[in-house]
KEROBA-811004 format. One record per residue (C-alpha): residue number from 1; x, y, z; residue in three letters. Coordinates in nm, 2 decimals, decimal comma. Example, Ala and Ser with C-alpha at 12.3 -4.5 7.8 and 13.67 -1.06 7.14 Angstrom:
// residues 2
[1; [1,23; -0,45; 0,78]; "ala"];
[2; [1,37; -0,11; 0,71]; "ser"];
***
This chain:
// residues 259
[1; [0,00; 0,00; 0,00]; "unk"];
[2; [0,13; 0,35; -0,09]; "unk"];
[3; [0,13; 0,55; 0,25]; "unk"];
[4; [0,18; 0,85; 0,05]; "unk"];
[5; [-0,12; 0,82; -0,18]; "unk"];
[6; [-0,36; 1,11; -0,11]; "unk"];
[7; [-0,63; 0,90; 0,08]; "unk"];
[8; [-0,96; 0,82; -0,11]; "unk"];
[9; [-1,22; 0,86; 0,11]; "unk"];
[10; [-1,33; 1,12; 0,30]; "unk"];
[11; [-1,46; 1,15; 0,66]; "unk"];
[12; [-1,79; 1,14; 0,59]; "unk"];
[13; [-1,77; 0,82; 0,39]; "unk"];
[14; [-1,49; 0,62; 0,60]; "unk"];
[15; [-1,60; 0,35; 0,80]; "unk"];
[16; [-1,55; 0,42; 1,15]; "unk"];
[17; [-1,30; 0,19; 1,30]; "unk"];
[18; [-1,02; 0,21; 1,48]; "unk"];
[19; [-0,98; 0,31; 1,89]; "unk"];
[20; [-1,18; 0,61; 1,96]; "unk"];
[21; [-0,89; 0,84; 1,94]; "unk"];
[22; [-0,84; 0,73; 1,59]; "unk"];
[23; [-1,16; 0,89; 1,52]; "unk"];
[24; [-1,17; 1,18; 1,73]; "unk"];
[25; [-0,86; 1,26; 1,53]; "unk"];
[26; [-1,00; 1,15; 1,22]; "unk"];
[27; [-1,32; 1,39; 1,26]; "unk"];
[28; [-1,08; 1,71; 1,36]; "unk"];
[29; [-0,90; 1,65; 1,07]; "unk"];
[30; [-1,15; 1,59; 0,82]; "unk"];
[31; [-1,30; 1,92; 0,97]; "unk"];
[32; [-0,99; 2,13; 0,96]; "unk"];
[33; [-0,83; 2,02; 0,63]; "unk"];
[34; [-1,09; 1,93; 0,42]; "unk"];
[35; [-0,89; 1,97; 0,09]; "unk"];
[36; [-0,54; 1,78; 0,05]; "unk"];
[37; [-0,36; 1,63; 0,33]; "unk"];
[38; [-0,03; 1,55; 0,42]; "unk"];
[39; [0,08; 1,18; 0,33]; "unk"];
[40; [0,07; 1,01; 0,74]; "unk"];
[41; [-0,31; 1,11; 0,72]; "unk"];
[42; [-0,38; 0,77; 0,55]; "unk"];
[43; [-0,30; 0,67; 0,93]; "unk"];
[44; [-0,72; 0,85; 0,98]; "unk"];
[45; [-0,87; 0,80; 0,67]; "unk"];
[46; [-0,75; 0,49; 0,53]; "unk"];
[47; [-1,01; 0,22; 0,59]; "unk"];
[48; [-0,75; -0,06; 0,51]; "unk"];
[49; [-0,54; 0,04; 0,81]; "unk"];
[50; [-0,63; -0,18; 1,10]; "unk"];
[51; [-0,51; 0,04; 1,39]; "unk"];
[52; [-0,72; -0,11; 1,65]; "unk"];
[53; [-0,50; -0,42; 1,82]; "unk"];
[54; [-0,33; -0,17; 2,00]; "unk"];
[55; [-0,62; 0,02; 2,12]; "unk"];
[56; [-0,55; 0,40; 2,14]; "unk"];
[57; [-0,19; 0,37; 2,33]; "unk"];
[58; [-0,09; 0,16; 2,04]; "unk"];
[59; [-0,23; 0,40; 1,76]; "unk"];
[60; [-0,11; 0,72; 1,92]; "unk"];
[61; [0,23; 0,55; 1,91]; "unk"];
[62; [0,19; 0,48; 1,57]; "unk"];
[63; [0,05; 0,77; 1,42]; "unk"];
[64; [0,33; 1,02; 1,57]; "unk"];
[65; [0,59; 0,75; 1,47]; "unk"];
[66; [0,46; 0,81; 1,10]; "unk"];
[67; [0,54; 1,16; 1,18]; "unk"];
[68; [0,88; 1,19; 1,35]; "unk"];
[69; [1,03; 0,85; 1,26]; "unk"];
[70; [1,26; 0,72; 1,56]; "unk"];
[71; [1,30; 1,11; 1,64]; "unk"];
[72; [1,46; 1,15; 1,30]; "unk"];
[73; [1,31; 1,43; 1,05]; "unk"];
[74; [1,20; 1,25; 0,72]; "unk"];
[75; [1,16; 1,44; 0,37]; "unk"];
[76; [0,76; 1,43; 0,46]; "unk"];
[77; [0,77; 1,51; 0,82]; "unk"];
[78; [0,76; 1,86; 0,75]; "unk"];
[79; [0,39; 1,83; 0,61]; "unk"];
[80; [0,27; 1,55; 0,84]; "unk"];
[81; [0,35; 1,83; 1,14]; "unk"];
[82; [0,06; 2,00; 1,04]; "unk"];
[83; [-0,19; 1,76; 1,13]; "unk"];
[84; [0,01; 1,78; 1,46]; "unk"];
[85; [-0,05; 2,17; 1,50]; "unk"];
[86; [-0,42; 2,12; 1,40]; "unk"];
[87; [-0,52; 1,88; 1,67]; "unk"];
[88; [-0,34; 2,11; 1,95]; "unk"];
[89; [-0,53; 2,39; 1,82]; "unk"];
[90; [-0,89; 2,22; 1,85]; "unk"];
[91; [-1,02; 2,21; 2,17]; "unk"];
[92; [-1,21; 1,83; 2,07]; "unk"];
[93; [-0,86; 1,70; 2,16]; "unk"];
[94; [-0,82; 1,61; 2,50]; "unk"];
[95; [-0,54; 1,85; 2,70]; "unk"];
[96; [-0,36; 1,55; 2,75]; "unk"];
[97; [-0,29; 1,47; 2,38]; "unk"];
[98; [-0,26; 1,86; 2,30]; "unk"];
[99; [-0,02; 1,84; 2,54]; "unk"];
[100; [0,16; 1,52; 2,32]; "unk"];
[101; [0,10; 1,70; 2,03]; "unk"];
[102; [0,30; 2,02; 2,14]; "unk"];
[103; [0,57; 1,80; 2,26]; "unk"];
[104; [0,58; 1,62; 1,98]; "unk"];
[105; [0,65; 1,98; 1,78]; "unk"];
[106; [0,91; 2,09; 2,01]; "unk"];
[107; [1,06; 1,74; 1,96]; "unk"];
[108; [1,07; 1,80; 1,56]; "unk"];
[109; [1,18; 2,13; 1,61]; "unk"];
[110; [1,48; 2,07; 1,79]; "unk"];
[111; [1,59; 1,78; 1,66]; "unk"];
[112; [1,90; 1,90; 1,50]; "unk"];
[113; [2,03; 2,07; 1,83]; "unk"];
[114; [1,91; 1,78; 2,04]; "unk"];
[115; [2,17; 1,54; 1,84]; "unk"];
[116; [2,40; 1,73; 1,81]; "unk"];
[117; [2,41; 1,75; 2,22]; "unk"];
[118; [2,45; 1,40; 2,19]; "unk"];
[119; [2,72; 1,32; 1,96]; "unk"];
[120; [2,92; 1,67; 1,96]; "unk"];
[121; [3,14; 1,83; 1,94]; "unk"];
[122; [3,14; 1,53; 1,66]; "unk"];
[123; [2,90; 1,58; 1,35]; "unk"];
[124; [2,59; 1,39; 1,41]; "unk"];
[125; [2,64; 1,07; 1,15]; "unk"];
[126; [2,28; 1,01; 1,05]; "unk"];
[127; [2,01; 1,26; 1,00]; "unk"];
[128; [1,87; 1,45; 0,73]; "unk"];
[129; [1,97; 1,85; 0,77]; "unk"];
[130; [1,71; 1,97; 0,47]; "unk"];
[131; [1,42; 1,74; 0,64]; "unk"];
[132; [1,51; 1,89; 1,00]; "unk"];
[133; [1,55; 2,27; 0,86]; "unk"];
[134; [1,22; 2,20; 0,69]; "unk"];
[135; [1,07; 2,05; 1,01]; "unk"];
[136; [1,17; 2,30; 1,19]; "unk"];
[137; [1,04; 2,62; 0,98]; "unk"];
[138; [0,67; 2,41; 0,99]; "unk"];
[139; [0,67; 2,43; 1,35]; "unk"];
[140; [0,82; 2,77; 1,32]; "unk"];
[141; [0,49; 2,87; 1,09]; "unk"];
[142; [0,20; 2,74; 1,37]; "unk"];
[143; [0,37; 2,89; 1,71]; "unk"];
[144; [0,19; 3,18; 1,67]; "unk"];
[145; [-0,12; 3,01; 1,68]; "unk"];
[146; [-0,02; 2,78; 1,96]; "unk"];
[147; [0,13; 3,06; 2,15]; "unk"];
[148; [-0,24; 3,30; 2,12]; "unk"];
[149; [-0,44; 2,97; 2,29]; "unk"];
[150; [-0,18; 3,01; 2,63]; "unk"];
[151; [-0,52; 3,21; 2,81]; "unk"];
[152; [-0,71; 2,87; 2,76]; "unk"];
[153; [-0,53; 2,63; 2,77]; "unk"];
[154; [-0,48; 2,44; 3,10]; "unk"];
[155; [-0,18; 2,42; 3,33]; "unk"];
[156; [-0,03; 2,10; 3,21]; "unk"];
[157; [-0,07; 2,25; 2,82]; "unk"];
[158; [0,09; 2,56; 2,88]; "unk"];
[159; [0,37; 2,41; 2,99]; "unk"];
[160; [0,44; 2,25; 2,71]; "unk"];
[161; [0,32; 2,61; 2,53]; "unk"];
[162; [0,66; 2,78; 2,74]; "unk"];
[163; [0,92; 2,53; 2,55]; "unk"];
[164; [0,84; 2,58; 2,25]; "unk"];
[165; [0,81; 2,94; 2,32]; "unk"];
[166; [1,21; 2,95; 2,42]; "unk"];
[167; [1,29; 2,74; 2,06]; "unk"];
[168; [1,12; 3,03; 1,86]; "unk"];
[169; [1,21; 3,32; 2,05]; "unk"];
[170; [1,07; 3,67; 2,01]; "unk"];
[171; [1,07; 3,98; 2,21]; "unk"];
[172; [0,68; 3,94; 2,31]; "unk"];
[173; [0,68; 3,61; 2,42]; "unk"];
[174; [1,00; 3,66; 2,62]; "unk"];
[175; [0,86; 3,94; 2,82]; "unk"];
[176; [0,54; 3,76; 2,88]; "unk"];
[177; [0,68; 3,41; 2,97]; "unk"];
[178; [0,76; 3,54; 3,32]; "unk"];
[179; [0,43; 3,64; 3,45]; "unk"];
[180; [0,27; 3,36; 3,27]; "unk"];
[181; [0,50; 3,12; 3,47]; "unk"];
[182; [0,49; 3,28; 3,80]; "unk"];
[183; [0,21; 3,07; 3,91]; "unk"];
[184; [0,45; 2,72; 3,85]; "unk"];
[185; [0,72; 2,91; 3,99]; "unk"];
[186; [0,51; 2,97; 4,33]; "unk"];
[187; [0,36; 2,65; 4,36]; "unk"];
[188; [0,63; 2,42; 4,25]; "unk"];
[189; [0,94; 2,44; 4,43]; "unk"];
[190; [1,33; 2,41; 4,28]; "unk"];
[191; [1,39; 1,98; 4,31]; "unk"];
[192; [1,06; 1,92; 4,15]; "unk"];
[193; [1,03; 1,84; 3,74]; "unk"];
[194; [0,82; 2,11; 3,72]; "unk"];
[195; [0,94; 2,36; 3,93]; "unk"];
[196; [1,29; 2,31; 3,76]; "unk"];
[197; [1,13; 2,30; 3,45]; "unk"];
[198; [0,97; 2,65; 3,46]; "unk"];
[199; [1,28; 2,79; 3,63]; "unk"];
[200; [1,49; 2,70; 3,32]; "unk"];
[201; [1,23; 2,78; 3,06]; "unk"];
[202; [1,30; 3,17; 3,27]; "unk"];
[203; [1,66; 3,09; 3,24]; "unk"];
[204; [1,64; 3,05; 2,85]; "unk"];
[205; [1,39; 3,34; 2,80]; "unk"];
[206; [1,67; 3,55; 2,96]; "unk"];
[207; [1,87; 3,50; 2,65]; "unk"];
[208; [2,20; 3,51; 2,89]; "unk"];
[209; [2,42; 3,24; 2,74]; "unk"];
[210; [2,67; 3,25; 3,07]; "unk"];
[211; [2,32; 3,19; 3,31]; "unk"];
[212; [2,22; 2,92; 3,06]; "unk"];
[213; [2,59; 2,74; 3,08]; "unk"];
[214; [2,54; 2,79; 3,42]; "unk"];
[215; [2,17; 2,64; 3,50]; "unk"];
[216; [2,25; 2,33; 3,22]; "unk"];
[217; [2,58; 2,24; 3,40]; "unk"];
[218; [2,42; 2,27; 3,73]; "unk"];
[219; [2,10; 2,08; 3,66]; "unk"];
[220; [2,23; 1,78; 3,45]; "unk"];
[221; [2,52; 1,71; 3,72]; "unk"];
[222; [2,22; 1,73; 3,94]; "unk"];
[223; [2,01; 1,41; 3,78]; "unk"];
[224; [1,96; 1,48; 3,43]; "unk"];
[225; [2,20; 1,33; 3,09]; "unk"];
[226; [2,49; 1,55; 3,06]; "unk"];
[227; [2,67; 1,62; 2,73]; "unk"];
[228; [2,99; 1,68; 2,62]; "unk"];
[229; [3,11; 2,09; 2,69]; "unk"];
[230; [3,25; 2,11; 2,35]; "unk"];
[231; [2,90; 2,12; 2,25]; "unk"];
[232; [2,74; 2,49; 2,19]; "unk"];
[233; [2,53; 2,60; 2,50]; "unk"];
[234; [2,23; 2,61; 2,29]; "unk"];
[235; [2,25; 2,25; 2,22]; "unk"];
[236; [2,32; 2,16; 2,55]; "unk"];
[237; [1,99; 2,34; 2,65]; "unk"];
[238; [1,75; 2,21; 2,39]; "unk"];
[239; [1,87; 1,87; 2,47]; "unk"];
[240; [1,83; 1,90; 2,88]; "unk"];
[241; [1,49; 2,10; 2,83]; "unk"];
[242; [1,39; 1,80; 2,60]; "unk"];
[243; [1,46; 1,56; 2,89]; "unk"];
[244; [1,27; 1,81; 3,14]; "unk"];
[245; [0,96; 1,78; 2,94]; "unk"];
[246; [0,93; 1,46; 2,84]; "unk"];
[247; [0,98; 1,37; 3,27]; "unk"];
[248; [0,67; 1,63; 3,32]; "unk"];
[249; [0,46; 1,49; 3,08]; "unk"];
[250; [0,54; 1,11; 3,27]; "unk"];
[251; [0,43; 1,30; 3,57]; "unk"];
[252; [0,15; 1,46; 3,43]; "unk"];
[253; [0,03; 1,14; 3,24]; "unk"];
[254; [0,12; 0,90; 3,50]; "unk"];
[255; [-0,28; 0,72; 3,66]; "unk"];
[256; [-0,31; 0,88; 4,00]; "unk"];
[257; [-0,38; 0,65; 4,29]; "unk"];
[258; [-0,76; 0,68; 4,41]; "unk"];
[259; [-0,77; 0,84; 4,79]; "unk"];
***
């Protein structure tokens, strides 16, 4: 089966099958791009995917994979992040997968800094620069849009929101990331994911590479992955922040214990 066939049927006349996420995502879609769609959509329309054996876990895991393969930028990932940055936009999708779809697009967007903080001060061997500089300029296009919902959105989202704020930074959203995280700052002390979390999103927003060094050295000799110091602070960064929000979105997703 071509995956990058322009799917056949539209949501109106596809079947419903699939977990119910499938077709939550499949109805938001079908409602937001109702013309051409990116090549992964086949993953919502195409009534000869069976997506169902692994119930929604299994299909969510499936469909971003089809997106950012293995955290590596393909030549169509670029277009597939759109139907990322329309299901964080829609307020059908639950916060908790707007919340996985904004990490997911700080997770394309930074892919090039994030390996390189892993292999440097060596070239990173495998990757695709012209898929991650594409990636990156899509995510780039739909922060504005993201960004305008922060008044909305719920705690947990606008979390996500304040990374991907510091990857595209601008003068406004620098000045307004501080009083929009003052409430994590006040109820989450330093030594928690969040409350170091929020701290370093302020860190980054001050632009002050020497702070920066400073916060990244002290936090991943604290309990987080270091990298190598030949790397460029900005790497270094990306890559730490990217471990600091994929532990708050474990915290944040983990099944609370009834009282």
């Amino acid at each position: 089966m071509d995956r990058r066939a322009e799917p056949k049927q539209s949501r109106h006349d596809t079947t419903a099958s699939g977990p119910p996420i499938r077709q939550l995502f499949r109805d938001v879609i079908g409602d937001r791009m109702p013309g051409r769609r990116p090549p992964q959509a086949v993953m919502l329309f195409d009534a000869e995917i069976d997506p169902h054996g692994g119930g929604d876990r299994g299909f969510l895991a499936d469909f971003y994979n089809e997106i950012l393969h293995q955290d590596t930028c393909r030549p169509d990932t670029a277009d597939g992040l759109a139907l990322v940055a329309a299901l964080a936009v829609d307020d059908r999708i639950p916060a908790r997968q707007r919340f996985e779809a904004i990490s997911l697009l700080f997770e394309a967007a930074t892919v090039t800094e994030r390996h390189l903080a892993e292999t440097g001060p060596a070239t990173p061997q495998q990757g695709d620069p012209d898929s991650e500089a594409r990636a990156r300029s899509a995510v780039q296009d739909h922060v504005p849009d993201l960004l305008a919902r922060w008044p909305a959105e719920c705690p947990a989202v606008r979390l996500a929101l304040a990374g991907l704020a510091v990857v595209f930074p601008t003068d406004r959203t620098l000045a307004a990331l501080r009083p929009r995280l003052r409430t994590f700052v006040d109820r989450h002390p330093q030594g928690t994911d969040i409350g170091d979390y929020a701290r370093f999103v302020l860190v980054l927003a001050a632009q002050d590479d020497g702070r920066i060094l400073t916060a990244t050295e002290k936090l991943t000799e604290a309990y987080w992955t270091g990298t190598a110091r030949g790397v460029p602070t900005r790497p270094r960064a990306l890559h730490l922040l990217g471990q600091m929000l994929t532990r708050v979105r474990s915290d944040l997703t983990r099944p609370r214990a009834r009282p």
